[in-house]
C-alpha positions as CSV (number, residue, x, y, z in Angstrom):
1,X,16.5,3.4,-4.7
2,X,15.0,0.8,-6.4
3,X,11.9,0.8,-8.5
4,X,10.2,-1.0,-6.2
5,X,11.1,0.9,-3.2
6,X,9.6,4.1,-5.2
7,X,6.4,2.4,-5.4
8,X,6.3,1.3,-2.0
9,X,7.1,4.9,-1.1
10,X,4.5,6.4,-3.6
11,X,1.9,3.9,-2.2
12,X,2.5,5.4,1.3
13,X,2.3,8.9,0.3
14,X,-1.2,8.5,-1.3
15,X,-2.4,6.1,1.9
16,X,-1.2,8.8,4.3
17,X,-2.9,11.3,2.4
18,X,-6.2,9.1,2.4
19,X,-5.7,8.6,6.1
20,X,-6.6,12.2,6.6
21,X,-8.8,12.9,4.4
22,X,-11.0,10.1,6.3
23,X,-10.0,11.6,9.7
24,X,-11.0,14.9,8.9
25,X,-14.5,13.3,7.5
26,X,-15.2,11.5,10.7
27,X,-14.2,8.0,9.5
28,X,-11.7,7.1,12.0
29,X,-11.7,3.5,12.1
30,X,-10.3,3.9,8.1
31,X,-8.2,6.5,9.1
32,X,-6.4,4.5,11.7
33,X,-6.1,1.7,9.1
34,X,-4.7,3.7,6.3
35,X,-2.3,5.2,8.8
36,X,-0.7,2.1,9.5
37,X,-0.8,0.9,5.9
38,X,1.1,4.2,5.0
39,X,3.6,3.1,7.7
40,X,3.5,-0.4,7.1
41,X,4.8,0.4,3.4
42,X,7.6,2.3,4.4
43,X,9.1,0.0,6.6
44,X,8.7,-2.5,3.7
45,X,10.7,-0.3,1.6
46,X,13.4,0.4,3.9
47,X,13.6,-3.4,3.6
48,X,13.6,-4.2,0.5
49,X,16.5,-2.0,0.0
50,X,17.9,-5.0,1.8
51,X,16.4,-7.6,-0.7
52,X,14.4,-8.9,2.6
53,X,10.8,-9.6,2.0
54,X,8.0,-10.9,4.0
55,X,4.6,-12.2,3.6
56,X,3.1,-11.2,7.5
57,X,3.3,-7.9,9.3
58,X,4.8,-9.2,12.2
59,X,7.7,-10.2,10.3
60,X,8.2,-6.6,8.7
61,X,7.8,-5.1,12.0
62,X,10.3,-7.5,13.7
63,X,12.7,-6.9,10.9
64,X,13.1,-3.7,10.9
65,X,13.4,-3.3,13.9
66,X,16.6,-5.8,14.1
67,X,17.9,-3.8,11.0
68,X,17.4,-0.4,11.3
69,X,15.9,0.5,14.5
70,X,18.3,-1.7,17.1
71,X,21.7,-0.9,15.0
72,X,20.2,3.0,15.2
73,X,19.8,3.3,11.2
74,X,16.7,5.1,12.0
75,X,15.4,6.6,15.5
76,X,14.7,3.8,17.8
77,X,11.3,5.8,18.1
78,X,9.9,4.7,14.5
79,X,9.9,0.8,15.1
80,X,7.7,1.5,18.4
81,X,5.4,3.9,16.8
82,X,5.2,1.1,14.3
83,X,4.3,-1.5,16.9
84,X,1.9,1.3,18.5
85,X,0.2,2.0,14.7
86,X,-0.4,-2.2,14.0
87,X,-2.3,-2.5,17.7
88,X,-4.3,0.7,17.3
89,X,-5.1,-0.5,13.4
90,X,-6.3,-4.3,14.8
91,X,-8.6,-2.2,17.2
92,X,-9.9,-0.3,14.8
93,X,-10.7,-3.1,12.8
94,X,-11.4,-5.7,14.9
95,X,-13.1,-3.2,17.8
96,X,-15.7,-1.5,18.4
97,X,-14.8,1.9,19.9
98,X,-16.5,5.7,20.8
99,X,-15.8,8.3,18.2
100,X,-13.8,10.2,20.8
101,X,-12.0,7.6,21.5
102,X,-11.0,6.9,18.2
103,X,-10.6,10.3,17.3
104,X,-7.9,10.5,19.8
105,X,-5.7,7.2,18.6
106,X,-6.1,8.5,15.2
């Protein structure tokens, strides 16, 4: 593992554990964003242990599925909940959404 792969893995450990934190105070719309932040930065280091890099989300999300998810590296399952996480993040940030709604998608 690289030491930038240990970051990126350290960084998602501490949003993850800020993600719940903020759930279990009521702040889902952060919680939903920290979430997928705490995903987002896994993926990233699954790729960089490929030296690929990528400045939008769409392009991390894209490439891992075509590297790890499609050749079955890791379960298929992970690059959807990754698509699933980025749409449920943009309407947390970009929405405006009942608290049992969100409370659910978180």
């Amino acid at each position: 593992m690289t030491p930038k792969q240990q970051k990126l893995l350290e960084k998602a450990d501490q949003t993850l554990q800020a993600a719940q934190v903020l759930r279990e105070q009521g702040f889902f719309d952060s919680a939903t964003s920290r979430g997928y932040y705490g995903m987002f930065y896994i993926a990233t280091a699954f790729l960089e242990g490929e030296k690929l890099s990528y400045s939008r989300h769409s392009a991390v999300i894209a490439s891992f599925g075509q590297n790890f998810a499609r050749p079955k590296r890791v379960p298929i399952e992970f690059h959807r909940y990754l698509i699933d996480a980025q749409n449920i993040r943009l309407k947390a940030d970009y929405d405006v959404i009942s608290c049992p709604v969100a409370s659910e998608r978180v």
